[in-house]
C-alpha positions in Angstrom: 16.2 6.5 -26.4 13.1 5.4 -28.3 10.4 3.8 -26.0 9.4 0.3 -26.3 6.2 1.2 -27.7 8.2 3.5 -30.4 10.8 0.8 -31.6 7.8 -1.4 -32.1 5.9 0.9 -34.1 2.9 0.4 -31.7 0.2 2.8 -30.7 2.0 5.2 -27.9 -0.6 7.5 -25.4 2.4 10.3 -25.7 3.9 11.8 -22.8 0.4 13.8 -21.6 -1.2 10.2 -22.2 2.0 8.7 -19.7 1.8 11.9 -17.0 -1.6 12.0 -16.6 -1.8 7.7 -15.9 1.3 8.6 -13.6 -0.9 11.3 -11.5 -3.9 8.9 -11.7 -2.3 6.3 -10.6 -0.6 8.6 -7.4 -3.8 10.6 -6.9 -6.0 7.7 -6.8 -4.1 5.3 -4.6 -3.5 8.1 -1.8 -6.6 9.0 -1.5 -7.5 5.2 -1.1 -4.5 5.0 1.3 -5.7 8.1 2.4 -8.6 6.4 3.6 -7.1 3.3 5.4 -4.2 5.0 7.3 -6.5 7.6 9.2 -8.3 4.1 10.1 -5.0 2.8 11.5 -4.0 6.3 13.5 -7.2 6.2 14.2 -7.0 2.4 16.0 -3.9 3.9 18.1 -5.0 6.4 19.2 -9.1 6.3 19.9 -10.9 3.4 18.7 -9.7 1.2 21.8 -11.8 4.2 24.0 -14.6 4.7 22.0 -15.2 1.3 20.3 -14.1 -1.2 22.5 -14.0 0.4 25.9 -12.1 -1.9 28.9 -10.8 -1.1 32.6 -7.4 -2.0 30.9 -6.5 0.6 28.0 -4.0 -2.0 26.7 -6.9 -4.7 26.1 -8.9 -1.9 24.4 -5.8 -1.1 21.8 -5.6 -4.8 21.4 -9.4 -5.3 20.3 -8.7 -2.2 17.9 -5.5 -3.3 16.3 -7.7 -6.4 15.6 -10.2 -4.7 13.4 -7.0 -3.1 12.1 -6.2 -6.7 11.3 -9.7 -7.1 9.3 -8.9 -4.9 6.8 -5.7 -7.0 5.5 -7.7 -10.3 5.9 -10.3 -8.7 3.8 -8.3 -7.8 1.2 -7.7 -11.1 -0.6 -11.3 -11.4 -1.7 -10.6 -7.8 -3.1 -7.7 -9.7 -4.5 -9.7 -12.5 -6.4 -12.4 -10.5 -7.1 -11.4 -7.3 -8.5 -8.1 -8.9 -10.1 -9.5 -11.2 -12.0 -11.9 -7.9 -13.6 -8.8 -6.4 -14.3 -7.6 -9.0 -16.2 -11.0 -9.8 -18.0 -12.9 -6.1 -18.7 -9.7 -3.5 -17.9 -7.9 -1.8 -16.0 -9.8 1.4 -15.9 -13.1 0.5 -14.6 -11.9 -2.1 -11.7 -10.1 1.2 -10.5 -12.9 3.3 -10.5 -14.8 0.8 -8.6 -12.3 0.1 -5.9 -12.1 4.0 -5.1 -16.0 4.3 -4.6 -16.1 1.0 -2.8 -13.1 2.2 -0.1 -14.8 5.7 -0.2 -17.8 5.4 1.0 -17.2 2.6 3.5 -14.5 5.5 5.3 -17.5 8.3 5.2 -19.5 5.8 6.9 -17.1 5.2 9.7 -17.2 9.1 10.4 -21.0 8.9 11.0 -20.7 5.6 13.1 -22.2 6.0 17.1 -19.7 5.1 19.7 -20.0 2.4 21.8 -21.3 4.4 24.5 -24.1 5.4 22.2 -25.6 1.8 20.5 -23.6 -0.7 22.7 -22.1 -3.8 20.4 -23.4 -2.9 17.5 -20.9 0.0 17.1 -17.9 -2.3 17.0 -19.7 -4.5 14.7 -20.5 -2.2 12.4 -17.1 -0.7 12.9 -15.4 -4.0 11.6 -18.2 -4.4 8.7 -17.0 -1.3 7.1 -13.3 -2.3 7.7 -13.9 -5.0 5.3 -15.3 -3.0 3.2 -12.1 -1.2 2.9 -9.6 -3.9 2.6 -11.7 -5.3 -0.1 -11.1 -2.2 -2.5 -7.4 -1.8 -1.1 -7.1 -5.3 -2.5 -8.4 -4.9 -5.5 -6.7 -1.5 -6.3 -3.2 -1.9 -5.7 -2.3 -4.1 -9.0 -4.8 -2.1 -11.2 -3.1 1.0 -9.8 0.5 -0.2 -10.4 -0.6 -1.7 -14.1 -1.8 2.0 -14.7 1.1 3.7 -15.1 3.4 1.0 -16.0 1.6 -0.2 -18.8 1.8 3.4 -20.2 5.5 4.2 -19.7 8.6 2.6 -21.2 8.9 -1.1 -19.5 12.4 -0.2 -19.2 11.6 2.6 -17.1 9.1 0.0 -15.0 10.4 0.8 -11.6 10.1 4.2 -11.8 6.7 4.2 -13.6 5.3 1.4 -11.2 6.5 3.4 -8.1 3.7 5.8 -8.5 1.3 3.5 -6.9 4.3 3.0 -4.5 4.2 7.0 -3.5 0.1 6.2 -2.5 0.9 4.9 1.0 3.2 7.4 2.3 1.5 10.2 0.6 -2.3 8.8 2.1 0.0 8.6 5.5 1.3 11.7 5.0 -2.4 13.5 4.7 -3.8 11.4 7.2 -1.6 11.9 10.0 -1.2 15.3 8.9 -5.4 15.7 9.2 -5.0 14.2 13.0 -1.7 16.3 14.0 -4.2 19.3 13.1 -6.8 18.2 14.9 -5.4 17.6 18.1 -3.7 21.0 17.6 -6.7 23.0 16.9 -9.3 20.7 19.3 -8.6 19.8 23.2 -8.5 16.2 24.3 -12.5 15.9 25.0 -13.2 17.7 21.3 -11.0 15.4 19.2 -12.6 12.1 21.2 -16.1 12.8 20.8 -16.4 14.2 17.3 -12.8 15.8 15.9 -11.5 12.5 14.9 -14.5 12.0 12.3 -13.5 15.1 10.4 -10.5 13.0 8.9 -13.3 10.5 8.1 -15.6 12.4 6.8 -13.0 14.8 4.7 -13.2 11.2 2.2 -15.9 11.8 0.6 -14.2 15.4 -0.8 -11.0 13.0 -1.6 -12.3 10.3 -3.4 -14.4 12.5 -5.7 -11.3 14.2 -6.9 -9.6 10.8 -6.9 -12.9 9.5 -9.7 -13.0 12.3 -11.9 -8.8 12.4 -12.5 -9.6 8.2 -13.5 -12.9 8.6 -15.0 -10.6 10.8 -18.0 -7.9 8.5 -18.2 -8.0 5.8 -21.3 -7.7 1.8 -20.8 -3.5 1.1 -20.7 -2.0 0.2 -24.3 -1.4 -3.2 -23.7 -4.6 -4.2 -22.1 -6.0 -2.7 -25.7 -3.6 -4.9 -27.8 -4.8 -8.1 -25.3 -8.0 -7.2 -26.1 -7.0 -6.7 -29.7 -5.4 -9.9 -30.0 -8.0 -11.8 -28.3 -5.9 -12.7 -25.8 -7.6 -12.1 -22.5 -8.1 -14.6 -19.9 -11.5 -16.7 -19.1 -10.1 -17.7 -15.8 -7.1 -15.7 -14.9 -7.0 -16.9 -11.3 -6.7 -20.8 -12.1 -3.8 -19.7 -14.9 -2.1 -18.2 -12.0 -2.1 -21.0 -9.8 -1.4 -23.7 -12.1 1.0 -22.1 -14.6 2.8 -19.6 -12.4 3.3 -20.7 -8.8 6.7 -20.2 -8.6 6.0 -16.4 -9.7 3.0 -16.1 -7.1 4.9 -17.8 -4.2 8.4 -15.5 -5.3 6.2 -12.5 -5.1 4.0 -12.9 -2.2 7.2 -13.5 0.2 8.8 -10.6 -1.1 6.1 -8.8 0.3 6.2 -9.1 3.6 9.4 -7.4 5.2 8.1 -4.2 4.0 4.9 -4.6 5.2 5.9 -5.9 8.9 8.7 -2.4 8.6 5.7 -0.2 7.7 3.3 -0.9 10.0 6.2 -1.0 13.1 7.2 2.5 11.6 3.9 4.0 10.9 1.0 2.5 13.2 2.8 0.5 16.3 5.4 3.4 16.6 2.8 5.5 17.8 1.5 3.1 20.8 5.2 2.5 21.4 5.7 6.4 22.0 3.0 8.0 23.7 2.7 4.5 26.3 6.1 3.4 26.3 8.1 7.0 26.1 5.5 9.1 27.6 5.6 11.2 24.9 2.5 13.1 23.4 0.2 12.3 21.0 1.1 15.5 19.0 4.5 14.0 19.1 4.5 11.2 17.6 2.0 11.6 14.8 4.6 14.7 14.3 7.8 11.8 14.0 5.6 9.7 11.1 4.2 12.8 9.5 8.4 13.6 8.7 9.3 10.2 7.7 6.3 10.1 5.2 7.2 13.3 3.8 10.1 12.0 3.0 9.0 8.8 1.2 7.1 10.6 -1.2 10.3 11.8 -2.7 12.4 8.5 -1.9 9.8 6.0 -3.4 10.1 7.1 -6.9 13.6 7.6 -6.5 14.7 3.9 -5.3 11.8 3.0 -8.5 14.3 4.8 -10.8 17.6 3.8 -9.4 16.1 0.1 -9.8 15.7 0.6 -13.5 19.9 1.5 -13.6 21.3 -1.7 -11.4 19.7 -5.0 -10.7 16.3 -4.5 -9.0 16.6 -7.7 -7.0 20.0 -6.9 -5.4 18.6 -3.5 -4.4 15.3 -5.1 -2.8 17.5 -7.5 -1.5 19.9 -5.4 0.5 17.6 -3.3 1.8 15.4 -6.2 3.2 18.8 -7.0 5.1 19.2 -3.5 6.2 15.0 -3.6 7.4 16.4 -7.0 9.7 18.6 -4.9 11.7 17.4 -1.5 12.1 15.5 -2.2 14.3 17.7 -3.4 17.0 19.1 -0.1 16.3 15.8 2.0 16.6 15.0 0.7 19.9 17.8 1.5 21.8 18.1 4.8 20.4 14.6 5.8 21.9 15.2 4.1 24.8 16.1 7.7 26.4 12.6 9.3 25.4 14.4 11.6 23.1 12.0 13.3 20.9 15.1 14.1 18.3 16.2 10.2 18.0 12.6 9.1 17.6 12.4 11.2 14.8 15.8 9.8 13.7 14.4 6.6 14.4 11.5 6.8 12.2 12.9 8.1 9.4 15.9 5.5 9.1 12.9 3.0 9.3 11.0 4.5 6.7 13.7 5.4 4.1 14.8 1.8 4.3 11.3 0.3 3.4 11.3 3.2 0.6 14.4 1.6 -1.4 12.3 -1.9 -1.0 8.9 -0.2 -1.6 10.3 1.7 -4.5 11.4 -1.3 -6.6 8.3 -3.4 -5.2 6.2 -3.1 -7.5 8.2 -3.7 -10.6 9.4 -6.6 -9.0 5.8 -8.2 -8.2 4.7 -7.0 -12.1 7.6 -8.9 -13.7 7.0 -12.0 -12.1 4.0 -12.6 -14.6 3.3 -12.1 -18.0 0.5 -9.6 -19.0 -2.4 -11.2 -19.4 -2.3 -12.4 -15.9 -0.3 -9.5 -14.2 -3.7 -7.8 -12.7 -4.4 -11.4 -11.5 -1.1 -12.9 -10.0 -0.2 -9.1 -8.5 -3.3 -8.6 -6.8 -3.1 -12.0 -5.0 0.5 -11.6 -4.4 -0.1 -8.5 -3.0 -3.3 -9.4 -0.5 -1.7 -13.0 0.8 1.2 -10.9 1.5 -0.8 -9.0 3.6 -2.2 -11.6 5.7 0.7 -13.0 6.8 2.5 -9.5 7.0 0.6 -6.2 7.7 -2.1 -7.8 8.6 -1.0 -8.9 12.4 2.3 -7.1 12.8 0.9 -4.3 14.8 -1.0 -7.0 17.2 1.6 -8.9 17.3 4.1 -6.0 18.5 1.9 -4.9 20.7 0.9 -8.8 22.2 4.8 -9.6 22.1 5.6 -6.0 24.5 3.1 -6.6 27.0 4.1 -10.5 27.5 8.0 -10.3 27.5 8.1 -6.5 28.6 11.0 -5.8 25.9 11.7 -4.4 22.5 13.9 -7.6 21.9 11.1 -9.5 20.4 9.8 -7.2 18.3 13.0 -6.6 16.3 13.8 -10.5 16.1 10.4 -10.9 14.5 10.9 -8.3 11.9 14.6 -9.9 11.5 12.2 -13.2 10.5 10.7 -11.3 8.2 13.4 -9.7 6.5 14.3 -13.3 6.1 11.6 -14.6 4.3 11.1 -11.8 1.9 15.3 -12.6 1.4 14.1 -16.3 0.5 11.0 -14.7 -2.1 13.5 -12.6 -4.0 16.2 -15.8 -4.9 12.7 -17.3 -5.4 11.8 -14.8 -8.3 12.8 -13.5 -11.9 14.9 -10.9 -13.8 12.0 -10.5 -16.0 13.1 -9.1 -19.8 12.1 -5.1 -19.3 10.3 -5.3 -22.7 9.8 -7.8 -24.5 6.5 -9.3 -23.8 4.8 -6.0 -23.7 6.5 -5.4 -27.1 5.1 -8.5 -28.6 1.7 -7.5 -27.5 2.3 -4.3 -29.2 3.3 -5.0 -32.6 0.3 -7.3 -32.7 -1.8 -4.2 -32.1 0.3 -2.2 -34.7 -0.6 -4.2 -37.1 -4.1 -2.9 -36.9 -3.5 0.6 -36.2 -1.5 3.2 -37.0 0.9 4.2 -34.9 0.2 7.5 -32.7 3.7 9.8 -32.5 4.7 11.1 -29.0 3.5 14.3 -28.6 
């Protein structure tokens, strides 16, 4: 089957032009992601010591999953800021921007004296630089999903989009997978007073690779046909809330189940094990570090099968399945069993893969080019504040007041609910045919390129 761009007779990047904006698009989001999950590893397991030192450990994590917190409520001014660019000078450059911006504020962390060291200014600056980082998370994830879809078949959206879908687990994956070797290679005093920087300083490496991969890429084909029909927005964020609530409100809902699974599954899991399970450190980054692995192959895959049955129904279904496994997780690790955390995990995680997966396809649909940068970056940072942002404080606020899992899984049930409520609340969008419009606009003007 022709692509969309083919049928239109419209300028096509080829498949090199498609493979290399997939990669980008993978590459550079991890290494962002990268960036932010050794932050939140790094919140469970030694920031409450070093940063905000109590007589009560549990107060300590709880001051660190605040600052954890910071770098979701940040991320909507990455969200204005950064999507309206997108939607005004390109894709391309808003992504290189975000990537330096998240970059360097990590490397900074890694040099950052402990509290011990500078007092309260440590935690300050500590927080500082976490805003830093939501504010190019928030302004990279719609540019980042834009980039590869805008290049591949719309038809072929979910699987296309899913590349900045694989980003998360895959910056997990490394993270986690930088810790687990730490803590292997270092003993308990090493890794506290200077092996847990390593992971923070090893960004600077990343996120070089991560510029030159997007500094070669070309601006998407349709962003050049809005620009070569004059069809760009002056205030994209306005157009978004006054022409396409419905879209925005649909799309920021659908948002948060995953994000309250995720960060139950990848950051609170980890408090949960080593002080509720007695299990090791080692242990449980070793029980994420599988389940992430195993997303990078899953992501893509529930993108793809989303292109072949009804993407909502999918989402949908799996949002119901992320309401009750976790009634399920908790009384399977109620033993201590290393084996059923792992179990337990990885159920978690491969459910929020077949919502993940179609996520961003979803969010995309919901608004028509010209304002998709716009409407999926704030989409995607709202989500995030009433989501990510406090599920791993609130899990960990909820365990210490009512001294049971219970809780914790009916809030998660909540918010499979209300993502439920955001996908009846949004669009079966038509696969192609506003990007084709675009297109054959653009055609008219150039000569088509054949697929090489």
């Amino acid at each position: 089957m022709q692509s969309t761009q083919q049928a239109a007779g419209a300028p096509n990047p080829g498949r090199s032009g498609i493979r290399r904006a997939f990669f980008a698009s993978l590459t550079g989001t991890a290494l962002e992601w990268y960036d932010f999950a050794v932050y939140s590893a790094a919140a469970a397991l030694v920031f409450g010591d070093l940063f905000f030192p109590s007589e009560d450990p549990l107060t300590g994590t709880i001051l660190a999953f605040s600052t954890y917190a910071v770098g979701y409520i940040s991320r909507p001014l990455g969200g204005f800021v950064f999507g309206r660019l997108g939607d005004v000078i390109g894709r391309k450059k808003v992504l290189i921007a975000t990537l330096v911006l998240i970059g360097v504020a990590t490397f900074l962390i890694g040099l950052l004296p402990a509290y011990g060291t500078v007092g309260v200014a440590a935690p300050i600056a500590l927080v500082v630089l976490r805003f830093a980082q939501g504010v190019g998370v928030g302004g990279e994830w719609g540019g980042a999903v834009l980039l590869s879809s805008e290049f591949g078949d719309p038809r072929r959206r979910g699987f296309y989009a899913s590349a900045a879908q694989i980003g998360p687990p895959a910056g997990n994956l490394l993270a986690n997978g930088v810790l687990a070797a730490l803590g292997v290679l270092l003993t308990e005093d090493q890794f506290l007073s200077w092996g847990w920087r390593v992971a923070f300083l090893l960004s600077g490496v990343l996120v070089g690779f991560g510029l030159w991969i997007r500094a070669k890429l070309e601006e998407t084909p349709v962003f050049k046909a809005m620009e070569a029909e004059g069809t760009r927005p002056e205030a994209p964020i306005r157009e978004v809330f006054t022409t396409q609530p419905r879209a925005l409100c649909a799309a920021v809902l659908s948002r948060v189940a995953p994000d309250v699974l995720y960060a139950m599954f990848t950051v609170f899991v980890l408090t949960y094990a080593t002080d509720e399970l007695d299990m090791s450190r080692g242990s449980a980054l070793t029980a994420v570090l599988i389940g992430s692995s195993l997303q990078v192959f899953l992501i893509p895959l529930a993108g793809a099968v989303s292109d072949r049955v009804n993407r909502r129904l999918l989402y949908g279904c799996s949002a119901l399945a992320a309401g009750v496994w976790p009634f399920v997780f908790f009384l399977m690790v109620d033993g201590g069993s290393w084996i059923l955390l792992v179990c337990g995990v990885v159920g978690g995680l491969v459910i929020h893969s077949f919502m993940y997966g179609p996520q961003a396809a979803f969010v995309a649909e919901q608004f028509s080019p010209r304002l998709r940068y716009t409407g999926s970056s704030l989409a995607y940072t709202l989500a995030g504040l009433i989501g990510g942002a406090i599920a791993p404080l609130l899990f960990t606020v909820l365990l210490s007041s009512y001294d049971s899992w219970v809780p914790l899984a009916l809030y998660l049930a909540v918010a499979a609910a209300v993502t439920v409520v955001g996908l009846v609340l949004g669009r079966d969008a038509d696969q192609a045919g506003e990007e084709e419009e675009l297109l054959v606009t653009r055609a008219k003007t150039e000569p088509a390129v054949k697929l090489t």
